[in-house]
C-alpha positions in Angstrom: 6.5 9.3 -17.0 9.2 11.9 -18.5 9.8 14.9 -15.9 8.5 17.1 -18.4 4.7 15.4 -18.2 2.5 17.3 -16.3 -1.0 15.8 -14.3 -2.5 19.3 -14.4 -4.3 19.7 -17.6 -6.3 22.9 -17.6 -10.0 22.4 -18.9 -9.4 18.6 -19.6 -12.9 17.8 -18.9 -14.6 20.7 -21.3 -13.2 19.0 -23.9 -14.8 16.6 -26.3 -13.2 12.7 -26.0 -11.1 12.9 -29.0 -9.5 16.4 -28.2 -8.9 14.4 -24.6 -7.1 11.8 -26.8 -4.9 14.2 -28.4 -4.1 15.9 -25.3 -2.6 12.2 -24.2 -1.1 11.4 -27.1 0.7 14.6 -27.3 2.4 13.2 -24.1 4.7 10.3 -25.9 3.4 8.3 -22.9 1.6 5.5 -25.4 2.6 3.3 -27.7 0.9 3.0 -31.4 -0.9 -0.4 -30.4 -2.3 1.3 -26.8 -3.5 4.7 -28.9 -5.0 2.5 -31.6 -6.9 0.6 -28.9 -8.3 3.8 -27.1 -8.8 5.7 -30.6 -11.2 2.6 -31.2 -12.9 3.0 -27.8 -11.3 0.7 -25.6 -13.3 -2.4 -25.2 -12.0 -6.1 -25.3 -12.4 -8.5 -28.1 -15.1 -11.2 -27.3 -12.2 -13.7 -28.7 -10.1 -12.5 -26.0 -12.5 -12.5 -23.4 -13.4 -16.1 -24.4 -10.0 -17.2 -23.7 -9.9 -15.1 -20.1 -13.0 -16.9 -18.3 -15.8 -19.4 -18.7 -19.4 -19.5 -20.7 -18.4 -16.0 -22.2 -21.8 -14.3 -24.1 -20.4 -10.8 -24.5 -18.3 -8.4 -23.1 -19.5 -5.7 -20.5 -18.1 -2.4 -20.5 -16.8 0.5 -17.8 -16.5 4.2 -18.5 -12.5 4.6 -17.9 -11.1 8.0 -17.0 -8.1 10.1 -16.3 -7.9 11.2 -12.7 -5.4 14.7 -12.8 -3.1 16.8 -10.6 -1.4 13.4 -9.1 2.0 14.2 -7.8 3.3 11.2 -5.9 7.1 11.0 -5.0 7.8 14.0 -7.0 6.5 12.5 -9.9 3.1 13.6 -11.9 1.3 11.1 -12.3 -2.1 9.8 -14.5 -3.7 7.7 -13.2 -6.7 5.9 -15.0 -9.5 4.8 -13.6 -12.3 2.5 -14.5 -15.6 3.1 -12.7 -19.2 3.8 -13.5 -20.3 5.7 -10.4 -20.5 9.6 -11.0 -17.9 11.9 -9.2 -15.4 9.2 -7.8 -12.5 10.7 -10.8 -13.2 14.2 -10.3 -13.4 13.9 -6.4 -10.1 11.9 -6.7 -8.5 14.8 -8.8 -9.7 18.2 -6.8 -8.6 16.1 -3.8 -5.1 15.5 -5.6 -5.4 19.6 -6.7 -5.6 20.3 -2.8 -2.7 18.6 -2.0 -0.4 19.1 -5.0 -0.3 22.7 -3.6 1.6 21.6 -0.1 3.9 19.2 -2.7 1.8 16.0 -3.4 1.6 12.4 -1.9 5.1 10.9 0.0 4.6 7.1 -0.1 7.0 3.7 0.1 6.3 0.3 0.1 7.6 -3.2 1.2 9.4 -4.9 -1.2 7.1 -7.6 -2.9 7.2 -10.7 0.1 3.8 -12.5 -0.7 2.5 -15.3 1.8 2.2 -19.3 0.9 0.1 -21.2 3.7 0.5 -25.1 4.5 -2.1 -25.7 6.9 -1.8 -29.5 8.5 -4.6 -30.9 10.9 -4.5 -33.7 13.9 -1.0 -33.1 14.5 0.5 -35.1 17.4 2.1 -32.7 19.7 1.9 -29.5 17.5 4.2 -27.4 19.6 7.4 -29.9 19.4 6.3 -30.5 15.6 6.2 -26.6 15.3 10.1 -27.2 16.7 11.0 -29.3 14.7 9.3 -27.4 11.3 11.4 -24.5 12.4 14.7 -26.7 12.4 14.5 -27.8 9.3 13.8 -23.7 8.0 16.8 -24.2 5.2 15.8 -27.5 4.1 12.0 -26.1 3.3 13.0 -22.8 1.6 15.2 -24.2 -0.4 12.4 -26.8 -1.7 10.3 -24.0 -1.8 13.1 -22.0 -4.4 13.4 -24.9 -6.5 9.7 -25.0 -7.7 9.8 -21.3 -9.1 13.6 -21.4 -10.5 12.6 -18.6 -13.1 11.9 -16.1 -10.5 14.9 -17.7 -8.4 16.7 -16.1 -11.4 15.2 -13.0 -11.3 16.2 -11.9 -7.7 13.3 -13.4 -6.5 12.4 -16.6 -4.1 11.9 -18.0 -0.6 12.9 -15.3 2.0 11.3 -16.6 5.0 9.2 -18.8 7.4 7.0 -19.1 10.1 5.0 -21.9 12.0 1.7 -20.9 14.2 0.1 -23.2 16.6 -3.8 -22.6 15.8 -4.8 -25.1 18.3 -2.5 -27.1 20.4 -5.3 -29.2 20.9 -7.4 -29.9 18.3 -3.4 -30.4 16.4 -4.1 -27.8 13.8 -0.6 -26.0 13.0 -0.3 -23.8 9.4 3.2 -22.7 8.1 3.9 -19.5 6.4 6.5 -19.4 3.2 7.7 -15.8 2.7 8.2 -15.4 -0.9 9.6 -12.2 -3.0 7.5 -12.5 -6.3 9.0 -9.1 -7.9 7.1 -6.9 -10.2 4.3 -9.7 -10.2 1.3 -10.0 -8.2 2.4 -13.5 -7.5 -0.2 -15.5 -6.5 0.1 -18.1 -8.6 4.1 -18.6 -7.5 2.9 -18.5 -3.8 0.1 -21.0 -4.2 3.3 -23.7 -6.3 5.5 -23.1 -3.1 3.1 -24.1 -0.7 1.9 -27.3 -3.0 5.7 -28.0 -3.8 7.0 -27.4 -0.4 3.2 -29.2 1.3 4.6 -33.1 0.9 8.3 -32.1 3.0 5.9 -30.1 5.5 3.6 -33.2 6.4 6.5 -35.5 6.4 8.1 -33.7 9.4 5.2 -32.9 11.3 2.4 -35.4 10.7 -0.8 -34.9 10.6 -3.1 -34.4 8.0 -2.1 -32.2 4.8 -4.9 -29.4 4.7 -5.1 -26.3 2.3 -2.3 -25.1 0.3 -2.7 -21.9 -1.3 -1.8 -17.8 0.0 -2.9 -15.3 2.1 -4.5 -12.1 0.7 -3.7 -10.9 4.2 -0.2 -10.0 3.1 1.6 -8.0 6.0 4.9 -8.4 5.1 3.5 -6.8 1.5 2.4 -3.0 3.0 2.4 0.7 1.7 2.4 3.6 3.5 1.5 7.0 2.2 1.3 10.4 3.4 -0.1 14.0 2.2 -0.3 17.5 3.5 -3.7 19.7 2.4 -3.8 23.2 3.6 -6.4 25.0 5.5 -7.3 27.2 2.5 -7.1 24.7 0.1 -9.7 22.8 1.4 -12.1 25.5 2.6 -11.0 27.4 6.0 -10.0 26.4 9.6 -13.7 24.7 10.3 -13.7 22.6 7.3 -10.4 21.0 8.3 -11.7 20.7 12.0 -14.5 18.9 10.7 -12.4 16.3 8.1 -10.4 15.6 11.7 -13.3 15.1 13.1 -14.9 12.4 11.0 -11.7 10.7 10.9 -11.3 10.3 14.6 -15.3 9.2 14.6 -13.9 6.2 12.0 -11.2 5.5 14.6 -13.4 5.4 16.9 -16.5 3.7 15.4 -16.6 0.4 12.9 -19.7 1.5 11.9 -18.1 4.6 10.7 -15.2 3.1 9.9 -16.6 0.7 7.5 -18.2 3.7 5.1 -14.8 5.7 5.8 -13.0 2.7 4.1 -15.4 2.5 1.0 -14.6 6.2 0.1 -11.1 5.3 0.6 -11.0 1.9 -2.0 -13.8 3.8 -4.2 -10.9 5.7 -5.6 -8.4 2.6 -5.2 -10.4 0.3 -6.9 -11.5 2.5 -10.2 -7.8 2.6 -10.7 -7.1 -0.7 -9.9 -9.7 -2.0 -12.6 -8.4 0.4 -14.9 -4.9 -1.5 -14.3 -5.7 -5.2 -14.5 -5.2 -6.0 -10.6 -6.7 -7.9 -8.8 -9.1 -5.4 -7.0 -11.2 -8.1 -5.2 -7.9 -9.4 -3.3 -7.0 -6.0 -2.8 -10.3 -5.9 -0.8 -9.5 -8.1 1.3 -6.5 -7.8 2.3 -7.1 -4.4 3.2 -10.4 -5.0 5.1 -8.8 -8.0 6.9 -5.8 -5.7 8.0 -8.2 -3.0 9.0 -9.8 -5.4 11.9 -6.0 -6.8 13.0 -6.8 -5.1 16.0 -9.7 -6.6 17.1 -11.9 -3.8 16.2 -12.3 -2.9 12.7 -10.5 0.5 12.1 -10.0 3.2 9.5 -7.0 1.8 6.9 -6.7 6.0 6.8 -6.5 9.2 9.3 -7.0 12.8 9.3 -4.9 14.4 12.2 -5.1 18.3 12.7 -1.7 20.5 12.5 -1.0 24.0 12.1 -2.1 25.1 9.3 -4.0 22.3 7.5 -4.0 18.5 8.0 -1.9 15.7 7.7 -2.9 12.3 5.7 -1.7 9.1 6.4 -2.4 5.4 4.9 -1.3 1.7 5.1 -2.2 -1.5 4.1 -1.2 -4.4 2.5 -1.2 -3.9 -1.2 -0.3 -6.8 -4.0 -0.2 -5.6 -7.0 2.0 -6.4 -10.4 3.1 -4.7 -13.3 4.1 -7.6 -15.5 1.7 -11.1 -15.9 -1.8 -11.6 -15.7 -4.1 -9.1 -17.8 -0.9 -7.3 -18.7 -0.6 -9.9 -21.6 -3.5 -10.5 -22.3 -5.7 -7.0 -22.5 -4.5 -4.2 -24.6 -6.8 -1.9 -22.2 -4.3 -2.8 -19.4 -1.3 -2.3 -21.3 -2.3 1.6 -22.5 -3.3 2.2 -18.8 -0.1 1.2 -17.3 1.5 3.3 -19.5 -0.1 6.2 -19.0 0.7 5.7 -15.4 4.5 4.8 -15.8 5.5 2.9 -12.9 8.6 1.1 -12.9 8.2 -1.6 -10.8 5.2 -3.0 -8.3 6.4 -1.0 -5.8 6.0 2.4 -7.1 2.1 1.3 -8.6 1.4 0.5 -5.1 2.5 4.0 -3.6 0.5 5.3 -6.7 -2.8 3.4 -5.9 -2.4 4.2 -2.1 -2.8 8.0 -3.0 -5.7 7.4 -5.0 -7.0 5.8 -2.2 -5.8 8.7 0.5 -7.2 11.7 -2.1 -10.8 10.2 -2.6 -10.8 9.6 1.5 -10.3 13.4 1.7 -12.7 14.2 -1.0 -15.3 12.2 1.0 -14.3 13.5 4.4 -14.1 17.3 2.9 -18.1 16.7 1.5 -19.3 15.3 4.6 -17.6 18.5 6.4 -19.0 20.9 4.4 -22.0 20.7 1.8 -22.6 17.0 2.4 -21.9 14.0 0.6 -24.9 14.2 -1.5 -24.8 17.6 -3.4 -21.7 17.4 -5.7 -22.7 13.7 -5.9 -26.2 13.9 -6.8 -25.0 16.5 -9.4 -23.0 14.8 -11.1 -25.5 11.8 -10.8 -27.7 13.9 -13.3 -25.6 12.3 -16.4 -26.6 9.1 -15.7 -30.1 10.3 -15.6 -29.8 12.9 -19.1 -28.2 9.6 -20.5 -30.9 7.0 -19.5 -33.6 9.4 -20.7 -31.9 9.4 -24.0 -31.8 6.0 -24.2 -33.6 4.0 -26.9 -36.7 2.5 -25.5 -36.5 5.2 -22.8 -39.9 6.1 -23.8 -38.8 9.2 -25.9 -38.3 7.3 -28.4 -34.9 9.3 -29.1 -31.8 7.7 -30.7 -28.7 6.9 -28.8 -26.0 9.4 -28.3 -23.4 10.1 -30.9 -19.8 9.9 -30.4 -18.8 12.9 -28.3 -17.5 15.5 -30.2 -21.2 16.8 -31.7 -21.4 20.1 -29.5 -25.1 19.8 -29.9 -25.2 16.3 -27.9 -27.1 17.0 -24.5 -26.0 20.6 -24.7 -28.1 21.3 -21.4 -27.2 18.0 -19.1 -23.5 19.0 -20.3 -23.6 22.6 -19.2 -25.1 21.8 -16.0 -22.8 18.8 -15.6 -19.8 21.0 -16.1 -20.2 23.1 -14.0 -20.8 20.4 -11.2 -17.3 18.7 -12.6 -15.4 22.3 -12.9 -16.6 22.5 -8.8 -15.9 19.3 -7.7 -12.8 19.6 -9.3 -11.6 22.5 -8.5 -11.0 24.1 -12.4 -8.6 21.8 -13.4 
């Protein structure tokens, strides 16, 4: 995204879809072929979707938004989102307000080392065959390299490896291929190391060849993010005591810290649908890392300093810009765009701040009004709508395409005014 491009857009969400549209397009951020495809609703030709899975009937549809005010490593940032629950978008952006004002989200990530696992059973001896795996190091990364010679040309390839011992006695050993996949998610190159290199692992171990495929569970794959909010900015002194407070209850708690985590991927995950990853690895990877410990911990914190309260995130994070739906789904193309990362890297930082905003958001509504005002609020739209409905039982028609100031002029007043709170104006 050009320097010039701002995330604050003042009044965004008063206006009607197509003035929303123009707003974007005045941007230069999307292509003809991405403004065509969001000018015509969005949506995914059943052709296509025929060709992307099995026994396709239809396609089925997700509201996708514009979360605002995102400044992440200096850079504004959009950041879509695709989600159907009400307030996750405009929690994420009042959230992203509050902390745009002490300079935005500070983030890096790891470069892109995915895991390939070889896992062998009924090995004799598996701690001198674990030597002897480790000897031949060269000899296995270098088969690994030569089944992905395209990304071998790319910078890419075999980087590392690693032999655990599961059991020494029931013989079950599994060894880990370290592999930079680049701006790709990369789990189809991780899952043809392990099969390629799987033949040369048995060979000098024994044993018998078991699974062959990654590990969501990538740590050598992580992101770390950070993000200042002021005392003011969120409310006073006692409403940042209180966000502390609830985090140190999730650090403390995996009871809390399991409904901590949701409001932390709520905001993630919209905006990882929205960008073709793969959201349900993302899961779990990050809810595997979040019980490393032992105990099943926050993947976020809230820690009280003068003045306000400092943010921090990490977890493992695989994500792509090029390959999979990127091809394939025109919707994924105009929403990568529109957020304008340059490599995997950066869209990681980006969806780690999403996450780290609609943590606060949560964190702030539980410290202050509770979690179910603003929410149940901004739930009324989904009621206005469903009354509406046909066969709602008021016999009205569906809605028309927004941009009739008469449609639901009551739900919409009340609903933005919920929206202009929850999002602080923007």
């Amino acid at each position: 995204m050009s320097q010039n491009v701002s995330s604050r857009i003042s009044g965004f969400y008063k206006r009607c879809l197509e003035d929303r549209l123009r707003e974007i397009q005045a941007l230069g951020l999307l292509d003809e072929e991405a403004l065509a495809h969001l000018a015509g609703g969005g949506g995914l030709p059943t052709a296509v979707a025929d060709r992307m899975c099995e026994n396709v009937i239809a396609t089925h549809a997700l509201p996708l938004g514009l979360a605002l005010n995102f400044r992440v490593n200096q850079r504004d940032v959009l950041v879509p989102m695709a989600v159907e629950e009400p307030s996750v978008i405009a929690a994420a952006s009042n959230a992203a307000r509050m902390v745009r004002l002490s300079g935005g989200f500070s983030g890096d990530a790891d470069p892109p080392i995915m895991t390939a696992q070889v896992q062998l059973d009924d090995v004799p001896d598996a701690e001198d065959a674990a030597g002897r795996l480790e000897a031949a190091r060269a000899s296995l990364l270098a088969a690994g390299d030569a089944a992905i010679p395209r990304m071998v040309a790319r910078g890419g390839g075999c980087r590392d490896l690693e032999v655990r011992v599961l059991s020494a006695e029931l013989g079950v050993l599994v060894v880990h291929l370290y592999v930079e996949v680049g701006d790709a998610m990369g789990a189809n190159l991780v899952d043809t190391v392990a099969e390629a290199v799987a033949p040369l692992v048995q060979r000098i171990a024994g044993g018998t060849l078991g699974l062959r495929i990654l590990s969501n569970l990538n740590v050598r794959r992580l992101v770390r993010v950070t993000a200042t909010v002021g005392d003011d900015a969120l409310g006073g002194a006692d409403v940042a005591s209180g966000v502390a407070r609830a985090s140190r209850f999730a650090e403390l708690d995996p009871y809390r810290a399991a409904t901590h985590n949701k409001g932390f991927m709520n905001g993630l995950d919209a905006a990882a649908v929205a960008l073709g990853q793969d959201f349900r690895a993302i899961e779990a990877g990050a809810h595997a890392y979040a019980a490393m410990s032992g105990q099943y911990r926050p993947l976020s914190t809230w820690e009280r300093v003068p003045g306000g309260l400092v943010g921090r995130a990490e977890l493992p994070l695989a994500v792509g810009t090029v390959g999979g739906l990127t091809e394939v789904h025109a919707g994924v193309r105009a929403a990568l765009q529109l957020v304008s990362a340059k490599s995997a890297g950066e869209l990681a930082v980006v969806l780690a701040s999403v996450g780290l905003a609609s943590n606060l958001a949560a964190l702030r509504a539980l410290a202050s009004e509770g979690i179910q005002r603003g929410h149940m609020r901004l739930h009324e739209r989904k009621r206005a709508l469903a009354a509406a409905a046909p066969g709602a039982g008021g016999g009205e028609a569906a809605a028309p395409p927004s941009g009739d100031g008469k449609r639901f002029a009551g739900e919409r007043a009340e609903a933005h005014r919920a929206v202009q709170q929850a999002e602080g104006g923007t």
